[in-house]
Structure formats: C-alpha cells, structure tokens
N, C-alpha and C positions, 0 to 999 in steps of 0.2 A: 232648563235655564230660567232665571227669576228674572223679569224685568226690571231696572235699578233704576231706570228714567224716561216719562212719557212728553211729551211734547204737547201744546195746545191742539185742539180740534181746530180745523180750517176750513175755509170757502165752501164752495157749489159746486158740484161735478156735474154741471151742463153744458161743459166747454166743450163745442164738437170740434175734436182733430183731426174728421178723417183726412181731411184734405188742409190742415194748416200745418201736419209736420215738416221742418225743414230738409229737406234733401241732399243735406251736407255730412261731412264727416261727423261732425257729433250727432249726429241721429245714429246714423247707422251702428257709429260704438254701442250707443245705450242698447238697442235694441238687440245685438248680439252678445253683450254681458246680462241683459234684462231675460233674456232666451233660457243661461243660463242659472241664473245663483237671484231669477226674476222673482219678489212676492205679490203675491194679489189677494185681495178680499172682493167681496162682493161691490165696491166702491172704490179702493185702494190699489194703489198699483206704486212698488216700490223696490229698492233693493237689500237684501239680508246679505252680508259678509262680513270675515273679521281683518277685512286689509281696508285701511283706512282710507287709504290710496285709491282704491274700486270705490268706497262710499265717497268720498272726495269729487271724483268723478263723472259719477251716477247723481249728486247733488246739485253739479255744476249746469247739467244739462236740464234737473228739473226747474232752478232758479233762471234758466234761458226762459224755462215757457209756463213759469210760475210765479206771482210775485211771494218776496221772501216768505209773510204772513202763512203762506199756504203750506211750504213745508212742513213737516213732521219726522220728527227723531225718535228713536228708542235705542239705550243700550241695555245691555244684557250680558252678565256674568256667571260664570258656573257657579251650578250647588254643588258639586260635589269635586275631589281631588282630579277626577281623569278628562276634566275640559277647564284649562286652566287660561285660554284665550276669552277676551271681551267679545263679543259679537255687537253688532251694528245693523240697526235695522231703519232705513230711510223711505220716506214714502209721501204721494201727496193722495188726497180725495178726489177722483177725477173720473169715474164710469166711464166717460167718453177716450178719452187717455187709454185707460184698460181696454177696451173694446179694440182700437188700433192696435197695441203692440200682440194681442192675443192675435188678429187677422194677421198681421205681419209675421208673428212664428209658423203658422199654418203653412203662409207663403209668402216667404221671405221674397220671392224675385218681380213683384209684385210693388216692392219698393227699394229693392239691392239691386241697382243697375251696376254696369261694369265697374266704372268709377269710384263706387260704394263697398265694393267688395272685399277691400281691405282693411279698412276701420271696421266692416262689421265682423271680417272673423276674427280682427283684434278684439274685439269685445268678447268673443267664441272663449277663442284662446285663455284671454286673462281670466274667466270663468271658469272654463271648465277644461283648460287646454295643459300641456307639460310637456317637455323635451329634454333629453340626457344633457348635461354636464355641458358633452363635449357639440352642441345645438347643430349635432347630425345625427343621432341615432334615437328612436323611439320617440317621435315629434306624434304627436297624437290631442283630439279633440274629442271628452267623452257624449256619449245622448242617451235621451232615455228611450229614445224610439229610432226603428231603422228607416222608417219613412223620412224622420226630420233629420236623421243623419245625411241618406241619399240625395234631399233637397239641397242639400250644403257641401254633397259631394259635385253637383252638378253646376254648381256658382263657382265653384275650381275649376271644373271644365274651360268654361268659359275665360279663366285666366291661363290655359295652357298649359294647366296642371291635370296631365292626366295618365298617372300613375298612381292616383292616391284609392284606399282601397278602406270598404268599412266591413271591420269585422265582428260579431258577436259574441257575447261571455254569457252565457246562461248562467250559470251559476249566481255570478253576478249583477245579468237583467239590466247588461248594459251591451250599449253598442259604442267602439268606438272609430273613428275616422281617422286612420293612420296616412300622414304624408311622408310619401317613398322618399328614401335616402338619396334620390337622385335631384329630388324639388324641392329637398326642404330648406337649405339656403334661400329661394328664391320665394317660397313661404314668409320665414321669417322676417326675411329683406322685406318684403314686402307690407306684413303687417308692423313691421318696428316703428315707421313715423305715428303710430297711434296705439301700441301696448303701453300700459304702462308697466304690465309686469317685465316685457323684455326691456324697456329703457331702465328699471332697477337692476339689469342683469349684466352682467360683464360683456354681450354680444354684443360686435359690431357691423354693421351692414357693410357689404361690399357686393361690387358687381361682378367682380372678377373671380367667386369662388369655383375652385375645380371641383368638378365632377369626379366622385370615388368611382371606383370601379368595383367595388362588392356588392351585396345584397342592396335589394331596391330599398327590403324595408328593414 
C-alpha cells in the first residue's frame, strides 16, 4: 500500500506514563484494541486499521493524554485491484507511551483489575475478536501467542467465566480463545457498554438469556 497522506512531525517523547495512565474505562479499551491491530516504531506508538470507528476511538484516547499538535495521521490506499479498503494509520511520538502499553501486553493484570476487564476485552474483541450471526455460536478472540492468550484466559477466570478454552491452528500460527456457548451471552453483555463493533451490530444485551443446552463450544 502507498501512503496518500502524512501528518506533521510532533513533540518530545519524554512524557513518562508509567504511573500517569488513567485507570478507567478508556484506558483499558486502548490497550486491549492497541494489543491487537497495535503499531510501534522505535518512538511511536499508534493504531493501523480500516474501521474508522476503531481510529476514531483510538484517537480520542490519544487527544485525552496528548495535546491535538502531537497527533499524527496517515492514510493509505491499495496499489493494486485485490485491497480495495483505505487503511488508517494514527499514531503519536511518545518512547515513554510505548514502553507502558508494551509492559502492559506482557502483563495485562498488572493494570486490568476486575473492574477493567471488560472494556479491555472490548478492545480484544473489536480487534481481533468475531461471533456468528446468531452471537452464540463461534464467539472467539484471535493471538499470536499462547502465553498472551492464557494471560486473557485467566482475566475470564476471574469474571466467572470458566469454560472458555484456547485452542491452536498450526498451520495458521495462531491461537485462538474461544468462549463456550454457555458464557457467551454474558461475554458479550458484558463487553457491549464499550465495543464499538457490537453497538454497530444488531445485539442487544439482556440479562435474562437462557442457557442452550448443546455443545459448550
């Protein structure tokens, strides 16, 4: 892809965050969407996607702990006929910025307390997450590793979700975290006040869903 638009260079990345990020719902999204579909350079630390909606987002939380000047833009369009999406690449200068959310994927639970743990696998999910049609069958979150999978199986734990199972695709060289057909209602319910891909989606939360009695997964 050919880059079609670059943005000014900005600021200082001497900002140290280890200890100023905020410990609220928008943290923890960024850092669970940044986990997945995350970019970095050696200074930079940003997001690549072509849902406007995720960069929208992802922009909102950096102009929290950025002033506007420091952001940075790039779009990007296919050269050729078989990638006919825009891609979106947002990002600020910040080494110290980077340094946190790279400690934080290592070990998310470290700054994902109980309370946090639904915004952040809403970021998981709207990333790298997908559910059938009918948002009970094949509810799954992809990784590229089975350590940082297990790490995120174990933050489910801890919500009483424990039926969910990670499985590996060799071929593929992925792992993914599948939630059982028994919790995935209360998944979803759960992460919807902060997806934004399920608020675009026809699901609506309730508390009242029955339990199937078929297959967990």
């Amino acid at each position: 892809m050919r880059r079609l638009k670059t943005g000014n260079t900005v600021g200082s990345a001497n900002t140290d965050f280890c200890n100023l990020l905020r410990s609220d719902a928008e943290t923890a999204y960024a850092i669970g969407l940044w986990c997945t579909d995350g970019y970095h350079r050696t200074s930079s630390i940003g997001l690549s996607n072509t849902d406007q909606d995720l960069i929208r987002k992802f922009s909102l939380f950096l102009l929290r702990e950025f002033p506007g000047e420091r952001l940075k833009m790039r779009l990007y369009y296919p050269d050729d006929a078989l990638r006919r999406t825009v891609a979106y690449h947002v990002y600020v200068n910040c080494r110290a910025l980077l340094r946190r959310f790279k400690e934080l994927k290592e070990n998310p639970a470290t700054f994902i307390t109980a309370d946090l743990i639904w915004p952040y696998f809403a970021g998981r999910f709207d990333g790298d997450g997908s559910v059938a049609k009918d948002f009970y069958r094949d509810c799954r979150i992809v990784y590229s590793s089975d350590v940082e999978a297990r790490k995120d199986l174990a933050l489910l734990e801890m919500m009483s979700l424990r039926l969910c199972r990670v499985y590996h695709y060799k071929k593929a060289r992925t792992f993914c975290l599948y939630i059982s057909r028994l919790e995935v209602r209360k998944f979803l319910s759960g992460i919807y006040p902060y997806s934004v891909k399920l608020q675009k989606s026809v699901f609506a939360p309730r508390r009242d869903f029955p339990e199937k009695e078929d297959d967990r997964f």
